[in-house]
C-alpha positions, 0 to 999 in steps of 0.5 A: 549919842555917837554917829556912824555912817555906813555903807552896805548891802541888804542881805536879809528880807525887811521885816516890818512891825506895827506897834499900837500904845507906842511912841514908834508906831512902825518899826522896820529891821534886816541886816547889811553886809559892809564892804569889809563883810561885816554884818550889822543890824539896822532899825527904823522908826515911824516915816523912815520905817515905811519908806525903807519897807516900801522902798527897799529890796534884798541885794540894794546897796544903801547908805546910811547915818544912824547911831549905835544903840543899847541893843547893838544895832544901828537905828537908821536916822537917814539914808542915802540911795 
């Protein structure tokens, strides 16, 4: 597994899913512009997932430490306000 820390801001609106028969019952993902304007995708399972969704806004600047997954996305593993 490979860790990345990032550091930008939200630039899409949080979509948040709701999976039955899964092993990550809520799936949360939006996008983040980094400070060299590169766009990357982020995802979040489970308790993360709701807090993300509950918490956090369009244009809020996070940090976050996740690792890159199959899909090229960055699945969010903590995340730092």
């Amino acid at each position: 597994m490979n860790l990345c820390f990032l550091t930008g801001k939200i630039i899409s609106e949080i979509n948040f899913k709701f999976v039955l028969n899964s092993k990550n019952i809520s799936i949360v993902y939006f996008k983040i512009e980094l400070n060299n304007k590169s766009i990357v995708e982020v995802k979040a399972h489970n308790e993360l997932a709701d807090y993300c969704y509950s918490k956090l806004k369009k244009n809020d600047i996070i940090a976050i430490q996740g690792y890159l997954s199959n899909e090229i996305e960055i699945i969010i593993k903590e995340l730092i306000i």
